[in-house]
N, C-alpha and C positions, 0 to 999 in steps of 0.2 A: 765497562760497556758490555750489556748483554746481547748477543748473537740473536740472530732471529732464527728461532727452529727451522729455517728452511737453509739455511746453513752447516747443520749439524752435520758429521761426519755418517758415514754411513757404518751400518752394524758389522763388525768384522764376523770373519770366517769364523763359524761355531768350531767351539773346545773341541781338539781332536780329531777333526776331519781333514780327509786329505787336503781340502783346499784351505785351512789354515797351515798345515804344515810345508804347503808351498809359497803361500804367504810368508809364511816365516825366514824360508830359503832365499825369497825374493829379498826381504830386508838386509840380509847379509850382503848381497849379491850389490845391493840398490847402493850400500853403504862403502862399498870397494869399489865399484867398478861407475857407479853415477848412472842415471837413466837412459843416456845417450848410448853407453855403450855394452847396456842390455839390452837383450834379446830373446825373445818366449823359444827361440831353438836352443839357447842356451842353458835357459833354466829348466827348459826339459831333460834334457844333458844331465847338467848338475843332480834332477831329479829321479836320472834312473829310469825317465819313463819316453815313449813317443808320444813329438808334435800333437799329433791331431788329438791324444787323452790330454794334453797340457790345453789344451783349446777348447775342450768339454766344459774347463773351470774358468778361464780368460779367455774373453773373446777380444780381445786386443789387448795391448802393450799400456795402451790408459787405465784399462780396467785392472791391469796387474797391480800396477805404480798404485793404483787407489783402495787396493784392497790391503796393500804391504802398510799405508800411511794409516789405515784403519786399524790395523792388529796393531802398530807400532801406538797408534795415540790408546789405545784400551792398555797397552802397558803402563805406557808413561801415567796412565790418570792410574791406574792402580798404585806405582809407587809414588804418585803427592797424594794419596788419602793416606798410606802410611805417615807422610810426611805432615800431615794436618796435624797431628796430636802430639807436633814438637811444643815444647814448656813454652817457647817466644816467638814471636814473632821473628827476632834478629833470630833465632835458630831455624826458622821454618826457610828463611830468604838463604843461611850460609849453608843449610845442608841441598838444598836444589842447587847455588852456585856449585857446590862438590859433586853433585849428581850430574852436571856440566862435564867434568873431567873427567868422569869415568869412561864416557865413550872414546875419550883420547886412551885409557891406559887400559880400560879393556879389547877395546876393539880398534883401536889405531887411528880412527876416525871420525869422520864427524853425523851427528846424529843424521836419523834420515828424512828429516823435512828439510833439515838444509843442501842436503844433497839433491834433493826433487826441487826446492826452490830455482837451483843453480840452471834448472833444466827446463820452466815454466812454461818458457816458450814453446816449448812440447809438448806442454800437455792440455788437457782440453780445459775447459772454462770450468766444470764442475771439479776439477781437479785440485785447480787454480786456490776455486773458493775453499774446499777442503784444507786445504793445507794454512792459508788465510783462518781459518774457524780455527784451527790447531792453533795456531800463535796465538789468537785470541784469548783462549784458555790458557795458556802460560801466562800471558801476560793477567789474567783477572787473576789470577790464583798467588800470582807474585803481587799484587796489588795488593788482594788482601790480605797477606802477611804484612805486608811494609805498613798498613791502616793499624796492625794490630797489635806491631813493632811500638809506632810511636805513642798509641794508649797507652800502653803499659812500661814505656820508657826504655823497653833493649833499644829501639831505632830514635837516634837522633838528628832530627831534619824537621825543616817548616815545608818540606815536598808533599803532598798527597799523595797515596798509593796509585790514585788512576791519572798521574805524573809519572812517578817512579816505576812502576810495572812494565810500561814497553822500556823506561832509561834501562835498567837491571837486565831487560830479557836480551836490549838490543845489542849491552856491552859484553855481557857473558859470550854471546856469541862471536862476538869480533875479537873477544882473544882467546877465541879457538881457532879462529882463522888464522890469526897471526902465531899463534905456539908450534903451528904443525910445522911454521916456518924454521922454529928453530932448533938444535941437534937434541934436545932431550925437550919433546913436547910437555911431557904429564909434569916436568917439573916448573917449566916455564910461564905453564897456564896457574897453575898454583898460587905460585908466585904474585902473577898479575892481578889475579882474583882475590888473595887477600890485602893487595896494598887500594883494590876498588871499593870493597864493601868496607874496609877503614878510613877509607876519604869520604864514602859516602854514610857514615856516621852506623854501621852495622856494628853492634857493639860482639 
């Protein structure tokens, strides 16, 4: 399903300016501690600088949260264009499942739209829809691998991709919720995610 450009996220902080690299801090910060229990006196803190210069860049705690979800999705689309030019489709869908776990084993946690989702009722409506537009593009992008899985025979299933794209985006997620539960996360989600994508016909 195609997004209406009035959806689209907005432009992140240009290469190398201060206010991406506070953007960047903020994603750390956003991904540890959750929206609720950030605060622009904090991240100024953290940044080394005074309040009222960290407010030059954010005029609010919304604009923060939307500027961190902006540099975060220009990442993420950066590495699935890497990930476009996998041999198959079932490669394109089990190397984004693994790119799932990394956030558990590099950074302990869980990505940060799902952290800002956890907090939605906070945030403003253009926010909302942002973050909304983010899923969106995972879910098209998993779509069209699992459409190009079953052409070509890695993916076995009579599913449609614009079926299987939010199934794939919605379960990856919820056993990252559940791994963190238990005493060795990155091993647990592993685990789960290879016995998912072998039930659901990922060869």
């Amino acid at each position: 399903m195609a997004r209406d450009s009035t959806d689209a996220l907005p432009a992140a902080p240009g290469k190398g300016t201060r206010k991406e690299a506070l953007a960047g801090l903020a994603i750390e910060m956003l991904q540890s501690r959750g929206f609720s229990a950030l605060g622009l006196r904090e991240l100024a803190e953290a940044a080394g600088m005074r309040p009222p210069s960290l407010y030059s860049h954010f005029h609010s705690k919304d604009e923060l949260g939307r500027a961190a979800l902006a540099l975060y999705a220009e990442r993420h689309r950066a590495g699935l264009a890497a990930l476009a030019d996998s041999a198959t489709g079932a490669g394109r869908i089990r190397t984004y499942a693994m790119r799932c776990g990394q956030c558990l084993q590099e950074e302990g946690q869980f990505c940060l739209f799902l952290m800002l989702t956890t907090s939605s009722h906070e945030l403003s409506p253009e926010a909302v829809r942002e973050i909304a537009g983010f899923v969106e593009e995972q879910m098209e992008w998993l779509a069209t691998g699992w459409d190009q899985g079953r052409t070509e025979g890695s993916i076995r299933s009579d599913q449609p991709g614009s079926v299987m794209g939010p199934v794939v985006f919605g379960a990856l997620r919820g056993l990252m919720a559940f791994a963190v539960l238990k005493p060795d996360p990155v091993a647990a989600f592993s685990a789960q995610r290879d016995s998912l994508l072998a039930a659901l016909g990922v060869t």
